[in-house]
PyMOL Python script that loads the backbone (N, CA, C, O; Angstrom):
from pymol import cmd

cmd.read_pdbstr("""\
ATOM      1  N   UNK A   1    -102.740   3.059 -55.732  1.00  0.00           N
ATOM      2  CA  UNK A   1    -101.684   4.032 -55.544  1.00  0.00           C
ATOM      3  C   UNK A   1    -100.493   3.413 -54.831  1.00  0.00           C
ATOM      4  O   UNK A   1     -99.373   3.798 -55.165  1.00  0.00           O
ATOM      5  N   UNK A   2    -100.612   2.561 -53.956  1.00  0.00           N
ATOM      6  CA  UNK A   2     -99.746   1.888 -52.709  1.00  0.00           C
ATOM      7  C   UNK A   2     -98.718   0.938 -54.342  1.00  0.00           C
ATOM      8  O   UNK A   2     -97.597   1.150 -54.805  1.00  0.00           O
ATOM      9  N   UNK A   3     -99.655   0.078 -54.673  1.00  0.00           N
ATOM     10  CA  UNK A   3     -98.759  -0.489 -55.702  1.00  0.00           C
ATOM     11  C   UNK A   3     -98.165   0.274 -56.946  1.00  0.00           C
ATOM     12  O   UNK A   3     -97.019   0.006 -57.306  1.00  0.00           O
ATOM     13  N   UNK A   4     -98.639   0.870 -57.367  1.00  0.00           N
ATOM     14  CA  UNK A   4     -97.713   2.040 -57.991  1.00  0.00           C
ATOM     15  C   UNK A   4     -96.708   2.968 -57.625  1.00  0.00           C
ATOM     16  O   UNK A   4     -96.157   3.701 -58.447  1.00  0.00           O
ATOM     17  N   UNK A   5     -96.448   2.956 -56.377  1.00  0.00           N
ATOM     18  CA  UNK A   5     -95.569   3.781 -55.212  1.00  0.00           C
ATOM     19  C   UNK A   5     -94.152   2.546 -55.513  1.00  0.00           C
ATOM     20  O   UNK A   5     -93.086   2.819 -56.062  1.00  0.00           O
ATOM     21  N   UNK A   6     -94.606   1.087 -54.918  1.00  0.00           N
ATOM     22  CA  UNK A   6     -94.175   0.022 -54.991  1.00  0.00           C
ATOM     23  C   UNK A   6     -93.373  -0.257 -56.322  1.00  0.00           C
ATOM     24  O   UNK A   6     -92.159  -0.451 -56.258  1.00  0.00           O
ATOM     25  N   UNK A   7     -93.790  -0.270 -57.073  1.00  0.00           N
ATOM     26  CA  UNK A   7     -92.879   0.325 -58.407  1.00  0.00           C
ATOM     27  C   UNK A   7     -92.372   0.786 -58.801  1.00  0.00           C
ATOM     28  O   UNK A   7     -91.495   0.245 -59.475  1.00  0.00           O
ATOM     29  N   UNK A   8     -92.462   2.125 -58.738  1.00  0.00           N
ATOM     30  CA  UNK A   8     -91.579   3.336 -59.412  1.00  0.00           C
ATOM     31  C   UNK A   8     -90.608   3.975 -57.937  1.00  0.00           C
ATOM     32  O   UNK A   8     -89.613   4.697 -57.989  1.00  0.00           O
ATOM     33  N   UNK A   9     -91.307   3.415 -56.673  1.00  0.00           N
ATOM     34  CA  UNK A   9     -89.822   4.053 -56.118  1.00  0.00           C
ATOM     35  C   UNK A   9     -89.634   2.854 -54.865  1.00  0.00           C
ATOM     36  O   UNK A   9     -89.333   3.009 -53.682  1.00  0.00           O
ATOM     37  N   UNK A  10     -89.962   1.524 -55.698  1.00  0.00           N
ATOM     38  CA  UNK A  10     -89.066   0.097 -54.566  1.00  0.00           C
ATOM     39  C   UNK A  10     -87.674   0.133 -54.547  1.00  0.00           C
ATOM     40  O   UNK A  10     -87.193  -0.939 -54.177  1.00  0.00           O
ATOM     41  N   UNK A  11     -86.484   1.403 -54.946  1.00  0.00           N
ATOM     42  CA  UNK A  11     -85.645   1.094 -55.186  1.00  0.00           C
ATOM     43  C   UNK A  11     -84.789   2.289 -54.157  1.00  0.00           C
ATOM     44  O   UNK A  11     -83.567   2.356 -54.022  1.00  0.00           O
ATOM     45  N   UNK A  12     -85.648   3.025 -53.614  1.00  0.00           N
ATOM     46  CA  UNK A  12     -85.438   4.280 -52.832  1.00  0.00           C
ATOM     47  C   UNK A  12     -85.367   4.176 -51.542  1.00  0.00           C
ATOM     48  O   UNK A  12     -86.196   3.329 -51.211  1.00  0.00           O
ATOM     49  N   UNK A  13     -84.869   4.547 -50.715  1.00  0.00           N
ATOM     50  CA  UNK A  13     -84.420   4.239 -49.034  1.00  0.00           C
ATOM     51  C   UNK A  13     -85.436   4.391 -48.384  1.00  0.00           C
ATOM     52  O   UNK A  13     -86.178   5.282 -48.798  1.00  0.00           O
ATOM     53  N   UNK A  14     -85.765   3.825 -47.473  1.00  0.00           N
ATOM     54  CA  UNK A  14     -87.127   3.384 -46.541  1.00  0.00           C
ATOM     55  C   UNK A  14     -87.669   5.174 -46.035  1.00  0.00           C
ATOM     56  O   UNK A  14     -88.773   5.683 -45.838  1.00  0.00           O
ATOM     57  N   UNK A  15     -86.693   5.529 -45.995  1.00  0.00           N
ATOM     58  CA  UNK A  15     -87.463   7.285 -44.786  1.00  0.00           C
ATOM     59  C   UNK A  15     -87.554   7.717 -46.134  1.00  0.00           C
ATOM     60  O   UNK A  15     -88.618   8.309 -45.949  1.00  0.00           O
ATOM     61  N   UNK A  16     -87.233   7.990 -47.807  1.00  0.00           N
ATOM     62  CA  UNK A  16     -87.808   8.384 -48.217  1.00  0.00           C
ATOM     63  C   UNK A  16     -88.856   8.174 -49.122  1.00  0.00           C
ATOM     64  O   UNK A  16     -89.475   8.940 -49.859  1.00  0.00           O
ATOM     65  N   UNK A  17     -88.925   6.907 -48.895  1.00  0.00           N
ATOM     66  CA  UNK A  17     -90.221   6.392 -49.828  1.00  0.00           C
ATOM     67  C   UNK A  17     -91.762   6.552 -48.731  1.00  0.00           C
ATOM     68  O   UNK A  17     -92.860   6.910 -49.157  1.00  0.00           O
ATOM     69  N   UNK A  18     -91.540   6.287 -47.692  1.00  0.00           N
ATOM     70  CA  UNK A  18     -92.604   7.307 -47.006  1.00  0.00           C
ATOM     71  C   UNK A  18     -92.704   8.214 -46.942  1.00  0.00           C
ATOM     72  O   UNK A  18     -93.856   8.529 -46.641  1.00  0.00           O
ATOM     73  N   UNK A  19     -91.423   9.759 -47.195  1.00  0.00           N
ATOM     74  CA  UNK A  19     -92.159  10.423 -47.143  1.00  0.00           C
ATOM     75  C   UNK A  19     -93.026  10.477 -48.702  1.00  0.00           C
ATOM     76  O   UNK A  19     -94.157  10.923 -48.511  1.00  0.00           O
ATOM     77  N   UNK A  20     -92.830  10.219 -49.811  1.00  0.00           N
ATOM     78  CA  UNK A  20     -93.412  10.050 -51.410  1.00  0.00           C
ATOM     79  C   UNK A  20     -94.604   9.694 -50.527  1.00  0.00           C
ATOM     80  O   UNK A  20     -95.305  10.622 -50.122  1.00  0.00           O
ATOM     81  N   UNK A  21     -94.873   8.555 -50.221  1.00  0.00           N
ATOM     82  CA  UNK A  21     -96.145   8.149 -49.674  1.00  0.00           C
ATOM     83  C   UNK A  21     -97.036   9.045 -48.798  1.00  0.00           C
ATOM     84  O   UNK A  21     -98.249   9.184 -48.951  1.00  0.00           O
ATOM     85  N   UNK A  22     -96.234   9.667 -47.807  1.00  0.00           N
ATOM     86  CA  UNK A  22     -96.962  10.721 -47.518  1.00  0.00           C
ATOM     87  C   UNK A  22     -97.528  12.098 -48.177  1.00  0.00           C
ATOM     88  O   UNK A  22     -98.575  12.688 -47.911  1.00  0.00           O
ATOM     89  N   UNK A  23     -96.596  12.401 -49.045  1.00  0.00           N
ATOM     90  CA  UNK A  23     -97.087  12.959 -50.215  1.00  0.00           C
ATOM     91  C   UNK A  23     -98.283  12.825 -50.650  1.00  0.00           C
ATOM     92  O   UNK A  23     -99.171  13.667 -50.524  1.00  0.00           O
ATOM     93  N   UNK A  24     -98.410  11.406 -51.364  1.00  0.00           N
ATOM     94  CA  UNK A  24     -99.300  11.156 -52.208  1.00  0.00           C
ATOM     95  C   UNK A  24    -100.631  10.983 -51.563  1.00  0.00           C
ATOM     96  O   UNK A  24    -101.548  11.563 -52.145  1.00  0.00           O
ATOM     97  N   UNK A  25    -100.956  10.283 -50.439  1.00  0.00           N
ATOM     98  CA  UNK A  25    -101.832  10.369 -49.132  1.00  0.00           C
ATOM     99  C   UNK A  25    -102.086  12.161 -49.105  1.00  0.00           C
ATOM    100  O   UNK A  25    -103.182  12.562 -49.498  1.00  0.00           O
ATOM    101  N   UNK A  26    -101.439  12.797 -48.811  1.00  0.00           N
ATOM    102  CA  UNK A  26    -102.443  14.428 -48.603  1.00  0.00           C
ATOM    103  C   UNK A  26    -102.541  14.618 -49.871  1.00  0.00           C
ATOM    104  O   UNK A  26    -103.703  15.026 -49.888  1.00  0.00           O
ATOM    105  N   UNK A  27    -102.181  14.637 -51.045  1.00  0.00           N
ATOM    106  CA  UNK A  27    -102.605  14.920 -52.418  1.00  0.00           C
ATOM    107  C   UNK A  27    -104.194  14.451 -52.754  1.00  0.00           C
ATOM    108  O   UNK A  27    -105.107  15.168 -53.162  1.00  0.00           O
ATOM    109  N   UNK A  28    -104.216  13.053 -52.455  1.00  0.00           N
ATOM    110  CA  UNK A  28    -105.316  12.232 -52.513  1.00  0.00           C
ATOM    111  C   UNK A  28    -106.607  12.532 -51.452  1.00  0.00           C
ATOM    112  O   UNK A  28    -107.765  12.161 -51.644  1.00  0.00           O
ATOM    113  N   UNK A  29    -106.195  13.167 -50.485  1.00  0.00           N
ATOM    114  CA  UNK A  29    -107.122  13.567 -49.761  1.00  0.00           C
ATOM    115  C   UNK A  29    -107.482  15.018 -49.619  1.00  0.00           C
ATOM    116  O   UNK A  29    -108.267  15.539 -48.827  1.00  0.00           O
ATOM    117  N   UNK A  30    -106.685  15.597 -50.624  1.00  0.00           N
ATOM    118  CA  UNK A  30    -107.505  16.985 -50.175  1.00  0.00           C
ATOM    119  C   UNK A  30    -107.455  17.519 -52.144  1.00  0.00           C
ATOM    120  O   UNK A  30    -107.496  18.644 -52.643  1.00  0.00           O
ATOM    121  N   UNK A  31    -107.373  16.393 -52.677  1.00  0.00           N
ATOM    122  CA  UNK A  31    -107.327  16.936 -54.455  1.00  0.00           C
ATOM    123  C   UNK A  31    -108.978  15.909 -54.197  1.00  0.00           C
ATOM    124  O   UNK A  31    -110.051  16.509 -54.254  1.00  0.00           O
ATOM    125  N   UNK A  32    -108.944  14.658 -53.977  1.00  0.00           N
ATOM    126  CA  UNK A  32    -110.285  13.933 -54.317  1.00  0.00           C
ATOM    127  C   UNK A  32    -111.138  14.342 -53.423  1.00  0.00           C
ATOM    128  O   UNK A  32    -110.920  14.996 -52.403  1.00  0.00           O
ATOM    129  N   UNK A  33    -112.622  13.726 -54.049  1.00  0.00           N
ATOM    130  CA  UNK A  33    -113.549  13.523 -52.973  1.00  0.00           C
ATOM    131  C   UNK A  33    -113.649  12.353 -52.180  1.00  0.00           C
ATOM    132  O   UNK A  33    -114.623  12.229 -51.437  1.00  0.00           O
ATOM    133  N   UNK A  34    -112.478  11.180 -52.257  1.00  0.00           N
ATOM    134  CA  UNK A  34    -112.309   9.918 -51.774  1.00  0.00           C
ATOM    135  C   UNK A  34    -112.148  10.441 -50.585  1.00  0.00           C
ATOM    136  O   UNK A  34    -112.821   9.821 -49.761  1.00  0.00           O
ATOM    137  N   UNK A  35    -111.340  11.621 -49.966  1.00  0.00           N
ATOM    138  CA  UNK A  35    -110.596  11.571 -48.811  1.00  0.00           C
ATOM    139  C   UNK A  35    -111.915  11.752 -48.198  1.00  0.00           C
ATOM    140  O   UNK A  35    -112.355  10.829 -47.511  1.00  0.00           O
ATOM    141  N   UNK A  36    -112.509  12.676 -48.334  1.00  0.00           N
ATOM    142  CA  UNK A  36    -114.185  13.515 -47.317  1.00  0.00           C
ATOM    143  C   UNK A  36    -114.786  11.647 -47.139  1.00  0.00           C
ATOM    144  O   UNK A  36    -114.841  10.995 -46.097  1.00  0.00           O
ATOM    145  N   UNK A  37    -115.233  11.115 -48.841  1.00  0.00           N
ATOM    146  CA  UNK A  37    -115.965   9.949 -48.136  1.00  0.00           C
ATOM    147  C   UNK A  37    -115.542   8.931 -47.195  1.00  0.00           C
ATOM    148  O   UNK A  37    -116.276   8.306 -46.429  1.00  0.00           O
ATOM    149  N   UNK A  38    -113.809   8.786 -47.377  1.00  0.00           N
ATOM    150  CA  UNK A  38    -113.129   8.033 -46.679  1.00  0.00           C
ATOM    151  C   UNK A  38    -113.551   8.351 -45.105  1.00  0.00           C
ATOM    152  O   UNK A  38    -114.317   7.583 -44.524  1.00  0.00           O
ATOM    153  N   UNK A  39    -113.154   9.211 -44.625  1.00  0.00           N
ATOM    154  CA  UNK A  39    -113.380  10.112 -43.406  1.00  0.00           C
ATOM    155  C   UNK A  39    -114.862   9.783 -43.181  1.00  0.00           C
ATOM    156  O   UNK A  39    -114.984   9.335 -42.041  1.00  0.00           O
ATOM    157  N   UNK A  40    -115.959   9.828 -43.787  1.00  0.00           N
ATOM    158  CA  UNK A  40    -117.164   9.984 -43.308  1.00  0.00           C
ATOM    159  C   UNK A  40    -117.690   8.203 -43.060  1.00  0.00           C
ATOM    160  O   UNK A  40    -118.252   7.677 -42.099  1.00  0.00           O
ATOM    161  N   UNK A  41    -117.282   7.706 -44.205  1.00  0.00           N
ATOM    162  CA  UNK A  41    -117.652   6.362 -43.704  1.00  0.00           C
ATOM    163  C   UNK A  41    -116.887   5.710 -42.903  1.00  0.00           C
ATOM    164  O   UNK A  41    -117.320   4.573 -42.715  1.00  0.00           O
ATOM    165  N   UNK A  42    -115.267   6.099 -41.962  1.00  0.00           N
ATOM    166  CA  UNK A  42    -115.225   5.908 -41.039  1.00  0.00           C
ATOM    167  C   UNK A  42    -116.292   6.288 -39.768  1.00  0.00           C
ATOM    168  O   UNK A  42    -116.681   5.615 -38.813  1.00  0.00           O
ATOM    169  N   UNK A  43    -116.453   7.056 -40.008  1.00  0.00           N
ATOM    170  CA  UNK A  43    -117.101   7.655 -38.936  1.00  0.00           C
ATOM    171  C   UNK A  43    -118.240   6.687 -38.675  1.00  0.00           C
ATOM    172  O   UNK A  43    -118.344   6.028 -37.641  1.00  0.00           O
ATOM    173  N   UNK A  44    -119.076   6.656 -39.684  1.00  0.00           N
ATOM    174  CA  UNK A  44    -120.414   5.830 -40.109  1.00  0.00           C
ATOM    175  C   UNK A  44    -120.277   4.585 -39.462  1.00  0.00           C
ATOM    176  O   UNK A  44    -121.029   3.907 -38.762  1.00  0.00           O
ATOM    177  N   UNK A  45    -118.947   4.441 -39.941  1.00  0.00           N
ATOM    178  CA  UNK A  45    -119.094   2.831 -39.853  1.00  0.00           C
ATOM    179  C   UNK A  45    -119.705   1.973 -40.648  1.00  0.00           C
ATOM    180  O   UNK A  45    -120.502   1.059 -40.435  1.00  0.00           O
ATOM    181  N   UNK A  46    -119.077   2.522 -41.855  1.00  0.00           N
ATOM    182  CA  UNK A  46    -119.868   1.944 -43.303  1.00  0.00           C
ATOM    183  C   UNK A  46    -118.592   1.922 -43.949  1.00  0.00           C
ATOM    184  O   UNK A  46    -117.503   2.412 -43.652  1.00  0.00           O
ATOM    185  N   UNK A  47    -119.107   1.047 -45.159  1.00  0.00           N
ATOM    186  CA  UNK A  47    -117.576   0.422 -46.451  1.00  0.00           C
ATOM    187  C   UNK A  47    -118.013   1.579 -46.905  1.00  0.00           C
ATOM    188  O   UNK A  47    -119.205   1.870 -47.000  1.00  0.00           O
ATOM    189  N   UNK A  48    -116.560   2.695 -47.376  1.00  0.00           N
ATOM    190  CA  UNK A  48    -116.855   3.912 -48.426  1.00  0.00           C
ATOM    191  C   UNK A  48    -117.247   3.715 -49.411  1.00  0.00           C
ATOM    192  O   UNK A  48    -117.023   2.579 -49.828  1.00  0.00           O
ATOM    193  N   UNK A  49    -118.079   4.715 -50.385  1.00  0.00           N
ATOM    194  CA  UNK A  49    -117.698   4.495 -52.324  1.00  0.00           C
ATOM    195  C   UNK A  49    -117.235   5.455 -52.257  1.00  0.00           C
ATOM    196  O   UNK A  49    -117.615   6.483 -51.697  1.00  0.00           O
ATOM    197  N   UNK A  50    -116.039   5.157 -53.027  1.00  0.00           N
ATOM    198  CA  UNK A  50    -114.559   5.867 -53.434  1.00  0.00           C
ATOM    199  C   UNK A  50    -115.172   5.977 -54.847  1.00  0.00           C
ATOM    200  O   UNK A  50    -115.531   4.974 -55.465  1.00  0.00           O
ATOM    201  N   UNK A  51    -115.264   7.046 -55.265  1.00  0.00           N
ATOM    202  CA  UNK A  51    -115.988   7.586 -56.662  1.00  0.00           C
ATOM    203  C   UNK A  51    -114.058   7.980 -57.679  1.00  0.00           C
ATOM    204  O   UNK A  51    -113.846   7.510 -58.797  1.00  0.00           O
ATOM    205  N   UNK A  52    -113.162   8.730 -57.040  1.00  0.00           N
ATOM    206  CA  UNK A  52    -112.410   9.110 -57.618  1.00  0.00           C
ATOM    207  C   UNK A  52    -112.537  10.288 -58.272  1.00  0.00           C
ATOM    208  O   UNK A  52    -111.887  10.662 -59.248  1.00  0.00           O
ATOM    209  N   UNK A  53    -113.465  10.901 -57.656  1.00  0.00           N
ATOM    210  CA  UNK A  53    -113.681  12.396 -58.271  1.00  0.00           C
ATOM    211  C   UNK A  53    -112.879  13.728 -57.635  1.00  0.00           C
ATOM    212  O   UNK A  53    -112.384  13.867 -56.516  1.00  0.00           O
ATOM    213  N   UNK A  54    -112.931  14.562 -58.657  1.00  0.00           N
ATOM    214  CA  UNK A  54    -111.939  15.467 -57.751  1.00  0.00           C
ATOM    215  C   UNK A  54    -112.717  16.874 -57.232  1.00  0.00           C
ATOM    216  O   UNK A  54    -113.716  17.323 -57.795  1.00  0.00           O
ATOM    217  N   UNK A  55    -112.098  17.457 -56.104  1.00  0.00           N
ATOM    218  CA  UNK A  55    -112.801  18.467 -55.316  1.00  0.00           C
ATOM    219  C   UNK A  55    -112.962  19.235 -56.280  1.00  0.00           C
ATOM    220  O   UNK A  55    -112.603  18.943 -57.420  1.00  0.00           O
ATOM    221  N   UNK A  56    -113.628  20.527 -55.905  1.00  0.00           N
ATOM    222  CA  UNK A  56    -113.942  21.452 -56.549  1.00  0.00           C
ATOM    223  C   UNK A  56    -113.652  22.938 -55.871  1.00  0.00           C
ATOM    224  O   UNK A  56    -114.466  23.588 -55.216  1.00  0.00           O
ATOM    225  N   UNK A  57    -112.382  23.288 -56.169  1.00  0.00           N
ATOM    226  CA  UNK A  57    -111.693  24.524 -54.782  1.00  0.00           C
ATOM    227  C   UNK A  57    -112.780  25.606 -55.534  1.00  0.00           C
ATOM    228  O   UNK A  57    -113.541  25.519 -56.497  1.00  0.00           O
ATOM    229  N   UNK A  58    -112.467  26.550 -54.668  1.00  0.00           N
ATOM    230  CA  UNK A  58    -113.028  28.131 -54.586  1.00  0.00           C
ATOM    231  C   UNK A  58    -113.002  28.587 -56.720  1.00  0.00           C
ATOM    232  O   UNK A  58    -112.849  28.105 -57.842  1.00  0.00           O
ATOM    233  N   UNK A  59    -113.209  29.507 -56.154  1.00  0.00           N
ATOM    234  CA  UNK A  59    -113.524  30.644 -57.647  1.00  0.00           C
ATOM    235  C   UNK A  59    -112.009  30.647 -57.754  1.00  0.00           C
ATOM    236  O   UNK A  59    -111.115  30.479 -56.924  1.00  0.00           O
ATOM    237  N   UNK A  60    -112.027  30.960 -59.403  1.00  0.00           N
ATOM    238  CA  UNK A  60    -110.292  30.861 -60.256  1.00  0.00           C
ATOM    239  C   UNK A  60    -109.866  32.405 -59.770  1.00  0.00           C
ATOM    240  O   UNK A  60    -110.799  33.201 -59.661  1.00  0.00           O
ATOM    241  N   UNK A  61    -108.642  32.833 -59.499  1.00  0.00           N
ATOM    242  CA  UNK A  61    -107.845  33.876 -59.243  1.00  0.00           C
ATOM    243  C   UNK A  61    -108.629  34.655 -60.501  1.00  0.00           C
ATOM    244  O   UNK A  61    -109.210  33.969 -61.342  1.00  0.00           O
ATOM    245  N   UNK A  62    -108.621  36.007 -60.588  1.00  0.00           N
ATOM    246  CA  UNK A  62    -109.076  36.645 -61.956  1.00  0.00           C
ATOM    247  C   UNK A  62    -108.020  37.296 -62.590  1.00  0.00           C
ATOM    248  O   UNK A  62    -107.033  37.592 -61.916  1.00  0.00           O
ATOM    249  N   UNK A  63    -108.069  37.579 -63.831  1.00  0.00           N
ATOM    250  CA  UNK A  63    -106.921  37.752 -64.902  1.00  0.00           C
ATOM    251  C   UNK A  63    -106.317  38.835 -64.465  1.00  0.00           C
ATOM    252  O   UNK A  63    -106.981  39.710 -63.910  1.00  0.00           O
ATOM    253  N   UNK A  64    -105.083  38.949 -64.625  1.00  0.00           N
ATOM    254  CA  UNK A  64    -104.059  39.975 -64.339  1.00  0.00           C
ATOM    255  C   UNK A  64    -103.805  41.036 -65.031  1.00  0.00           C
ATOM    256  O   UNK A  64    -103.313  40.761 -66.125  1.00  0.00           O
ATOM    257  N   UNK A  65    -104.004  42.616 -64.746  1.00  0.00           N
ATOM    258  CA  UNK A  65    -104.117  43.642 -65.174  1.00  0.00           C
ATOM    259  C   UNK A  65    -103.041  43.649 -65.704  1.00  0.00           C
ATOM    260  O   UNK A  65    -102.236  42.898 -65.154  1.00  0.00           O
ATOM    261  N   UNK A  66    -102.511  44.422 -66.931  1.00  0.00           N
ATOM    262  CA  UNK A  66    -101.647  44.663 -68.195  1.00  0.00           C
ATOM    263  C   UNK A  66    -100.155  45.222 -66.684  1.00  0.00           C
ATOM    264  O   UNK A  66     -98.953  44.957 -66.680  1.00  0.00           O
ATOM    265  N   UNK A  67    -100.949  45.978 -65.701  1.00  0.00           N
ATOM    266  CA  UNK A  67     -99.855  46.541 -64.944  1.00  0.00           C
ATOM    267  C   UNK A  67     -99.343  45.150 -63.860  1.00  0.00           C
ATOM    268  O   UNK A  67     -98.119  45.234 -63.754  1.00  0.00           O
ATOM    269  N   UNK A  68     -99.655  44.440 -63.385  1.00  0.00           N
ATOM    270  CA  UNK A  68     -99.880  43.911 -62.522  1.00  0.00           C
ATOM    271  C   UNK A  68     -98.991  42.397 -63.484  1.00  0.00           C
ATOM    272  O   UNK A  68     -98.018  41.990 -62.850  1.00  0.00           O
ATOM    273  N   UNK A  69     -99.185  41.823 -64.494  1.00  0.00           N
ATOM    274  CA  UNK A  69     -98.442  41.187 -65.503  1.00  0.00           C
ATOM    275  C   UNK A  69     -97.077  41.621 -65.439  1.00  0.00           C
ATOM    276  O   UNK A  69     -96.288  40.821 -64.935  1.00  0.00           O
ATOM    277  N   UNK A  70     -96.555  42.918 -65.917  1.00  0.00           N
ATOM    278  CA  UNK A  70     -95.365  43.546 -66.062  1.00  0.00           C
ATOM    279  C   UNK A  70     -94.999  43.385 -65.031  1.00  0.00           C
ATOM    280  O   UNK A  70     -93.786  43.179 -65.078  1.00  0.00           O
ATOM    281  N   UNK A  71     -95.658  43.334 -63.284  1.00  0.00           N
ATOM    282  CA  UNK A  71     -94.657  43.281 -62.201  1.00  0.00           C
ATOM    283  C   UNK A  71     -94.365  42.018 -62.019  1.00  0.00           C
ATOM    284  O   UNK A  71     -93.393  41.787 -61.300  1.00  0.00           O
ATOM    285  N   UNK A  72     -94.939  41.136 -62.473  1.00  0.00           N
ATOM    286  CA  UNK A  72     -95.047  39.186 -61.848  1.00  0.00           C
ATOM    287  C   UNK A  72     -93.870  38.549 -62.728  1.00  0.00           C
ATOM    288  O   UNK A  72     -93.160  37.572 -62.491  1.00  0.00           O
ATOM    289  N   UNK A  73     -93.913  39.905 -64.426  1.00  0.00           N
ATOM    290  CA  UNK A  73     -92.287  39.056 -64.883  1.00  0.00           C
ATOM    291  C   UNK A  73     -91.462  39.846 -64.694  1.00  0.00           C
ATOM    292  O   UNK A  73     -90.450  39.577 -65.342  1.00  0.00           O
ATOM    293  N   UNK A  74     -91.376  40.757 -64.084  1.00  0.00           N
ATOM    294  CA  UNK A  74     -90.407  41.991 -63.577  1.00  0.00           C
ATOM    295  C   UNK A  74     -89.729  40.617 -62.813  1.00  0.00           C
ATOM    296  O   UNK A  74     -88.723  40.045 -63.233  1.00  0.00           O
ATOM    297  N   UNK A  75     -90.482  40.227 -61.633  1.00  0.00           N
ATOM    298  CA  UNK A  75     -89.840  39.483 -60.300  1.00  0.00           C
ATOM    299  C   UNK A  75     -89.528  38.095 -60.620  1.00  0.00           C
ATOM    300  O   UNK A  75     -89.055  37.261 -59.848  1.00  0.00           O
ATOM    301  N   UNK A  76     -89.881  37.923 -61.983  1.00  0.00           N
ATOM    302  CA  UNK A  76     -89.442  36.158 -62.355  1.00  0.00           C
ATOM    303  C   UNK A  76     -88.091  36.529 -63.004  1.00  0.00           C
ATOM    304  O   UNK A  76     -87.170  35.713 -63.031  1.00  0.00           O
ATOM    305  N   UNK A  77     -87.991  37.681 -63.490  1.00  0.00           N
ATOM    306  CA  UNK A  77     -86.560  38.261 -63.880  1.00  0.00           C
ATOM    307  C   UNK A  77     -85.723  38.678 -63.328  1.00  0.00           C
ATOM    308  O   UNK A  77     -84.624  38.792 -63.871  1.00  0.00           O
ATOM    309  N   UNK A  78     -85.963  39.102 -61.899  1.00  0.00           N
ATOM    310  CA  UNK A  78     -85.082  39.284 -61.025  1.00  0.00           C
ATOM    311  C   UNK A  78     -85.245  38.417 -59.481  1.00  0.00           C
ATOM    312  O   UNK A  78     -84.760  38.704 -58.387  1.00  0.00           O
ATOM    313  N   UNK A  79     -85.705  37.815 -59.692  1.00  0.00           N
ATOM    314  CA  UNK A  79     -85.661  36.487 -58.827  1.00  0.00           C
ATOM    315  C   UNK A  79     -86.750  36.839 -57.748  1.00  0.00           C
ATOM    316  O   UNK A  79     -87.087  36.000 -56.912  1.00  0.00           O
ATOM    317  N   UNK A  80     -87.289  38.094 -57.788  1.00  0.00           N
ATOM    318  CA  UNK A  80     -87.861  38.552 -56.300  1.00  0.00           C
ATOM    319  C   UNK A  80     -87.438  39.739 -55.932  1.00  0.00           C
ATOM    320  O   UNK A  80     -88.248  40.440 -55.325  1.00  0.00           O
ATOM    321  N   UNK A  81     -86.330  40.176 -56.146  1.00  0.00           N
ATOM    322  CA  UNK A  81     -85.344  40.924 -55.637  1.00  0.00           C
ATOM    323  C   UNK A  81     -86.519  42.513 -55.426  1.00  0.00           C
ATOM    324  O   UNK A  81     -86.065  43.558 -54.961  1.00  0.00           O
TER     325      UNK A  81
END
""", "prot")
cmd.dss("prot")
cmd.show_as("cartoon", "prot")
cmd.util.cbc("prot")
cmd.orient("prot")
């Protein structure tokens, strides 16, 4: 990831290519399961295996009632208002 950062934004001003980096660092640690093993085999005091798998969040939102639809593009049509 560090060398791919290095690439696509070596051309971008130092405060903001860390923050991209910081970005990509909480993405990576709370989208994978690298970050938990990372964290634990610090702890351990063991070399991690970084599997590259991704978490598995909570239960999916459930489908939106026919009424409840009509209000979500009501407010994408009026900005919120």
């Amino acid at each position: 990831m560090m060398k791919e950062l290095v690439i696509r934004f070596g051309d971008i001003p130092t405060d903001e290519a860390w923050r991209v980096q910081v970005l990509m660092n909480q993405l990576l640690t709370s989208l994978t399961t690298d970050g938990e093993e990372g964290r634990a085999a610090f702890l351990e005091k063991r070399k991690p295996i970084f599997t590259g798998g991704l978490r598995k969040k909570g239960e999916p939102l459930p489908d939106l009632t026919a009424e409840e639809r009509k209000r979500v593009d009501e407010l994408k049509r009026t900005g919120g208002a």
